[in-house]
C-alpha positions as CSV (number, residue, x, y, z in Angstrom):
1,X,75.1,109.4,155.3
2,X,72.4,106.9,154.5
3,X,69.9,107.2,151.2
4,X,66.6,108.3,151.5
5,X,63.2,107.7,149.9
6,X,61.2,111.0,150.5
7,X,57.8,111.5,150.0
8,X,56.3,115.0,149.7
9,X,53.2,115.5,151.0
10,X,51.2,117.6,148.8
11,X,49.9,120.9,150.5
12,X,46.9,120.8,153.1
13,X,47.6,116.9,153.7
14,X,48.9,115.7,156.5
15,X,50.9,112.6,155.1
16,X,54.1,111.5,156.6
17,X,56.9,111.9,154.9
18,X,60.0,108.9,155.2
19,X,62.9,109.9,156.5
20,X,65.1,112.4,154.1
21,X,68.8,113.0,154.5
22,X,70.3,113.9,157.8
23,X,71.6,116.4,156.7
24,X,73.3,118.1,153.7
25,X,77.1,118.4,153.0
26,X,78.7,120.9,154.6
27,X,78.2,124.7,152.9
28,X,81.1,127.1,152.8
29,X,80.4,129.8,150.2
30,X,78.3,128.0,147.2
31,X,76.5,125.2,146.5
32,X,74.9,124.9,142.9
33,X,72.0,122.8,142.1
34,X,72.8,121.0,138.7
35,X,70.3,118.5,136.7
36,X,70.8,116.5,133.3
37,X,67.5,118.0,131.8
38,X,65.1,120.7,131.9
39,X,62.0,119.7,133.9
40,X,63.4,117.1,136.3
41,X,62.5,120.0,139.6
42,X,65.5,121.4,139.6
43,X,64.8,125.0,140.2
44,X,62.3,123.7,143.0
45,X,65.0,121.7,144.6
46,X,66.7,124.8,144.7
47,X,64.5,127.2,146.0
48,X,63.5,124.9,148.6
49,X,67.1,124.4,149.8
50,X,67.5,128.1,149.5
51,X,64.2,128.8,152.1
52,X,65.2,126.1,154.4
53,X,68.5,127.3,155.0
54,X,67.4,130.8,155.7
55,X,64.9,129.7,157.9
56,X,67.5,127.3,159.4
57,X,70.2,129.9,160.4
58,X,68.7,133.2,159.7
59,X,71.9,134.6,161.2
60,X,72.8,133.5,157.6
61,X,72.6,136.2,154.2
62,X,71.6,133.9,151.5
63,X,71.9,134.5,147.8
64,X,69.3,132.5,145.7
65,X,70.8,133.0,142.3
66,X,70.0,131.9,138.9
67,X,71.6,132.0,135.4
68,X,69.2,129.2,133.8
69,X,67.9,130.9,130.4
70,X,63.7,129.9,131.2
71,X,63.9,132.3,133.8
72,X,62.2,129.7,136.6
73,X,62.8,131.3,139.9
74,X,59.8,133.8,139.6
75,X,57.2,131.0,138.7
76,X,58.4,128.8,141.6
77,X,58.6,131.5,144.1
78,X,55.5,133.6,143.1
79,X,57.9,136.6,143.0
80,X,59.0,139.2,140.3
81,X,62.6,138.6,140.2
82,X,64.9,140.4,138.0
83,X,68.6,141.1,138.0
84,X,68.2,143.4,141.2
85,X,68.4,141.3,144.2
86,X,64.9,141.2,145.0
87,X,64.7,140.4,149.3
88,X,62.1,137.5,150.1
89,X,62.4,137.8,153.6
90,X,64.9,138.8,155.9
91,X,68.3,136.8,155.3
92,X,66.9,135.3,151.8
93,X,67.8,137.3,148.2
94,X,67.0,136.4,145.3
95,X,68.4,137.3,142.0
96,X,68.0,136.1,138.3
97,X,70.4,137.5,135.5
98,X,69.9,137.0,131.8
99,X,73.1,136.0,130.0
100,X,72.0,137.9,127.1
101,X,71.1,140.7,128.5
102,X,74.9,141.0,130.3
103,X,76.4,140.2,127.0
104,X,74.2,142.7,125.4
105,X,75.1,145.1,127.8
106,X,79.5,144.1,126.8
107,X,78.5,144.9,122.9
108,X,77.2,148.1,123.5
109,X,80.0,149.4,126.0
110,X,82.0,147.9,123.3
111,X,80.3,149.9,120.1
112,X,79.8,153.2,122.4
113,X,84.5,153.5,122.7
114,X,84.6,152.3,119.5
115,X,82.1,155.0,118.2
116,X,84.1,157.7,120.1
117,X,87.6,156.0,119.3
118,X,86.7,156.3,115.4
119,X,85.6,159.8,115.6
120,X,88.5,161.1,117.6
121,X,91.0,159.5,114.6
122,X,92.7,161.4,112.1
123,X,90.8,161.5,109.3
124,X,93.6,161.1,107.3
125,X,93.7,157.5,108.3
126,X,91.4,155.6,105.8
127,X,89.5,153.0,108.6
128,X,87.1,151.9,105.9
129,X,88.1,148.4,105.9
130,X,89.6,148.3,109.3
131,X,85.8,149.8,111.0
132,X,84.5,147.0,109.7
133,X,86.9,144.6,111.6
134,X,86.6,146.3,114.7
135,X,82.6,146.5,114.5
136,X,82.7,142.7,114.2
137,X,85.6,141.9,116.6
138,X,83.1,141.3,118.9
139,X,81.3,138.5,117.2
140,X,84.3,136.2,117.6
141,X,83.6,135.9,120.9
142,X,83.1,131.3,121.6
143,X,79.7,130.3,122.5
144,X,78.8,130.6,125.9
145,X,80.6,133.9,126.7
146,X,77.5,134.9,127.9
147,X,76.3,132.4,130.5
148,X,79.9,132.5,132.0
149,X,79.5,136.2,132.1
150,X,75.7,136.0,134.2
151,X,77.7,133.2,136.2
152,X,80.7,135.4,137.1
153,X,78.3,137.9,138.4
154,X,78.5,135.6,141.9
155,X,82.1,137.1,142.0
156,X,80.9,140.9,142.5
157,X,78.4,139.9,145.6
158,X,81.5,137.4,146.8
159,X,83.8,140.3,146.9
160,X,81.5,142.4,148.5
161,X,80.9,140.4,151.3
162,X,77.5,141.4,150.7
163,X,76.2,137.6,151.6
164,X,77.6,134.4,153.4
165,X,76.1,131.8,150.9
166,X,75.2,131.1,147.3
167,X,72.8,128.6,146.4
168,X,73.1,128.3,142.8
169,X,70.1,127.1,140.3
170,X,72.2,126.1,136.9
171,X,71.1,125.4,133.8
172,X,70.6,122.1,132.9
173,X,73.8,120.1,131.6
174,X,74.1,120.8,128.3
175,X,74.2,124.5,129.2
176,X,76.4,123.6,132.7
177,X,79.1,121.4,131.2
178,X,80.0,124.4,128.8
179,X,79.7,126.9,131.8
180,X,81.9,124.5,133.7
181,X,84.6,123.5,130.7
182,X,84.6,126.9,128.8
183,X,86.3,129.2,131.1
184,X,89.9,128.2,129.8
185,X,88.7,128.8,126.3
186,X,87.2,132.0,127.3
187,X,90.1,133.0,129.0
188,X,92.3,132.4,125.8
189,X,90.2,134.7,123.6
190,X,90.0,137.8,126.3
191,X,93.9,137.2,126.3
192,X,93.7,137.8,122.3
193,X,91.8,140.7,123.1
194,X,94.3,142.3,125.9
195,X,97.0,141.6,123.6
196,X,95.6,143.6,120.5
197,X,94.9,146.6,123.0
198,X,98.7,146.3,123.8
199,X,100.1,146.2,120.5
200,X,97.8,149.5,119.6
201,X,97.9,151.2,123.1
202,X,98.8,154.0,121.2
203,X,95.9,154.6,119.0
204,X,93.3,152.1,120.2
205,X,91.3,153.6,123.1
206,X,88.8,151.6,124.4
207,X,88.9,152.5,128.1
208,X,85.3,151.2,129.4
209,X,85.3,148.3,127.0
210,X,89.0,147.2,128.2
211,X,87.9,147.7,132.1
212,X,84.8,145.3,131.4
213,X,87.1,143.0,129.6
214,X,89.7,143.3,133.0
215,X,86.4,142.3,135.3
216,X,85.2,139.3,133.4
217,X,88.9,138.0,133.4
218,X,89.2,138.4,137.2
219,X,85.7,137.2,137.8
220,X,86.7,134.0,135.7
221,X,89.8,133.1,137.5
222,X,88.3,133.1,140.5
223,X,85.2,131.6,140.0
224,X,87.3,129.0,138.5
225,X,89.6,128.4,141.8
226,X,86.3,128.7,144.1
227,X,84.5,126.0,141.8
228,X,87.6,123.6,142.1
229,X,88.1,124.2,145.9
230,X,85.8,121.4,148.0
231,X,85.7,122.9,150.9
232,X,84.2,125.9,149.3
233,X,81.5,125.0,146.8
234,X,79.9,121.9,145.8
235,X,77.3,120.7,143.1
236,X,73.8,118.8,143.9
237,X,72.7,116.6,140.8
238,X,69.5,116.3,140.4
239,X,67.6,114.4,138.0
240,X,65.2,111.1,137.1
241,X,64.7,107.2,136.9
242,X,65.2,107.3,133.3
243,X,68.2,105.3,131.4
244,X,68.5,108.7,129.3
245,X,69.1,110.9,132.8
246,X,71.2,108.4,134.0
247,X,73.7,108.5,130.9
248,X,72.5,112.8,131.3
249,X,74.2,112.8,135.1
250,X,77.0,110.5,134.3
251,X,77.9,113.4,131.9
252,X,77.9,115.5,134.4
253,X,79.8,114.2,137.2
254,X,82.0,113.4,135.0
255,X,82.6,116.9,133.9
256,X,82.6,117.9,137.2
257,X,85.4,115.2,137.8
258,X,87.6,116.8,135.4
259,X,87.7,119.8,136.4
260,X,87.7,119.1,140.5
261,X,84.2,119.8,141.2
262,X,82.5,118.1,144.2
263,X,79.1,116.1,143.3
264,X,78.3,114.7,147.1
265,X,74.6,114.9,146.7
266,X,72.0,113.4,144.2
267,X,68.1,113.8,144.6
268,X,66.6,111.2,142.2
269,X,62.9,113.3,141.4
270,X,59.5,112.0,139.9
271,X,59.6,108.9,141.5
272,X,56.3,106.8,141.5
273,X,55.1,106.6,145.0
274,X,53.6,103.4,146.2
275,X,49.8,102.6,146.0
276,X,47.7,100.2,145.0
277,X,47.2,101.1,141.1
278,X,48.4,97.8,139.3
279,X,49.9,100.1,136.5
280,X,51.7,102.8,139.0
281,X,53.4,99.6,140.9
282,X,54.7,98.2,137.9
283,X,56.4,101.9,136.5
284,X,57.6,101.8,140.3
285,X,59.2,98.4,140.1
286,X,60.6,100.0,136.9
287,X,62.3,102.7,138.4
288,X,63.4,101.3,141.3
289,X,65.7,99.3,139.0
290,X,66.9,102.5,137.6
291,X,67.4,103.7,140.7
292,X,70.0,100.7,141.6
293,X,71.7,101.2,138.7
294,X,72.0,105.4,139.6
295,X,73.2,103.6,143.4
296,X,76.1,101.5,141.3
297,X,77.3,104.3,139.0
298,X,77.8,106.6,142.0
299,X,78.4,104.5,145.2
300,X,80.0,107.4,147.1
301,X,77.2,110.0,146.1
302,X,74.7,110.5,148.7
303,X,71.0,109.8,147.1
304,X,67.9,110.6,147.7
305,X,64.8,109.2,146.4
306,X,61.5,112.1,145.4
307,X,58.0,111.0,144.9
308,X,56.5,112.5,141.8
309,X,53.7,115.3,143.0
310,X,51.7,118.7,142.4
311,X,54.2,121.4,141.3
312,X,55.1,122.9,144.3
313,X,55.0,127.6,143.9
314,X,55.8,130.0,146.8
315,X,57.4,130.6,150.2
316,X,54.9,128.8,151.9
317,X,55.0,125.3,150.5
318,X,58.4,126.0,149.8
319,X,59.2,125.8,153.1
320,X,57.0,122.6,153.6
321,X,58.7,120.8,151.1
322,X,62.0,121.7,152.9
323,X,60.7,120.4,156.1
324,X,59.6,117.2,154.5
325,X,63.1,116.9,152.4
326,X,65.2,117.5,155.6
327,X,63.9,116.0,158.9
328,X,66.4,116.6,161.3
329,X,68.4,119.2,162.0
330,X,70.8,120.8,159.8
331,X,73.6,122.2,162.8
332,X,76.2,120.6,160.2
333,X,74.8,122.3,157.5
334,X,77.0,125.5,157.0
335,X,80.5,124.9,158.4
């Protein structure tokens, strides 16, 4: 597949845009839209890939989910969304779950057995000391617990068969690299916690806590083998011509290396488009170096270049932008 440079017309004009990628790597289940920042358009890159597929192959049930904590997807789509799949239009959902809201939702299952656990004790036991433990068990939990719980929400609509693909907006890399690494850390502290409820199976009753516990621990394990499986997910970096964002999506990749993750695709946003401002062509000249050097860090990684323009809201120019991001066809699109 060859690089693009890819200019978005803004909306009303009727500028041509250069050619854009052929096509995009093929989609099996998910594909999640990763960036090195916040800010560099990677929720818009998202949504727009989201519409054009389900405009493409509306044969297609397409989930346009997010776990990214600023909560972009309703600006960018003029749309309440919430963490009901909210229909756009038929064969596009949307949904947009708060990671601290699911966690939220895991403490109070938890306090509600514990309450009834500690009540239904003999009061002969004297659980002064060891209610405190218990109250706080909870708050051992590593960092991060509750993005990879929003995340393994994909898992429930995957099992359901409820839709055919994923288009994932992430959070940017600080927050993705510890979704991506923390699952085997994670998985280690919910095995402490299974193996306390075996050693006191007798008097430890925590039946609806436990069965969320059981969930999150399945969820995990397969999110983890679908995220390390190429031919059914893959990540889309986006980010900048900045030094910093260059460094940024080296980080990433190279998380994504190390765990197996496929990073085929790279939309290189806010580039200066070219005119005759004396100042513009020299910030361009600027970034097209930048650009080069993204080109030699990651020679296999298809690239494509985006003109800096007017934020870009709704289905509308959504769509627009698709149609000026991918030209031709997309019949290798979804395999």
């Amino acid at each position: 597949m060859k690089n693009g440079d890819v200019h978005y017309p803004s909306p009303g004009t009727t500028s041509q845009p250069s050619a854009g990628p052929d096509k995009l790597p093929g989609i099996r289940h998910l594909v999640a839209v990763g960036s090195g920042k916040g800010g560099v358009g990677k929720t818009t890159l998202s949504c727009v890939t989201a519409v054009r597929l389900a405009r493409e192959f509306p044969e297609k049930r397409i989930l346009l989910f997010s776990t990214d904590p600023a909560h972009s997807l309703s600006a960018c789509l003029q749309a309440e969304i919430g963490p009901r799949p909210t229909v756009l239009f038929p064969g596009l959902t949307a949904i947009e779950i708060d990671p601290q809201a699911e966690f939220g939702k895991l403490k109070a299952r938890y306090a509600e057995d514990l309450e009834r656990f500690l009540k239904s004790v003999s009061r002969a036991f004297d659980l002064t000391f060891d209610r405190v433990v218990l109250e706080k068990l909870l708050d051992t939990a590593p960092p991060g617990l509750d993005e990879i719980m929003a995340l393994a929400r994909i898992m429930e609509f995957l099992s359901s068969n409820s839709y055919d693909i994923f288009v994932l907006d992430c959070a940017p890399t600080g927050h993705l690299i510890r979704l991506l690494e923390l699952p085997d850390l994670i998985d280690q502290w919910l095995k402490a916690f299974f193996n306390l409820f075996l050693k006191y199976e007798r008097i430890l009753h925590l039946p609806g806590f436990a069965g969320e516990l059981v969930a999150i621990s399945r969820n995990l394990k397969r999110l983890r083998e679908l995220f390390r499986h190429p031919d059914a997910s893959m990540l889309y970096a986006v980010s900048i011509p900045t030094g910093m964002a260059l460094e940024e999506t080296r980080d990433l990749v190279d998380a994504c290396g190390r765990l197996g993750i496929a990073v085929p695709l790279l939309f290189l946003n806010l580039m200066t488009p070219p005119g005759d401002c004396r100042l513009c062509a020299s910030l361009r000249r600027r970034e097209l170096l930048v650009a080069e050097s993204f080109r030699q860090t990651f020679p296999e990684m298809q690239q494509t270049l985006v003109y800096r323009q007017p934020e870009i809201a709704g289905l509308a120019q959504l769509e627009e932008f698709g149609r000026s991001l991918y030209q031709s066809a997309l019949e290798e699109m979804v395999v």
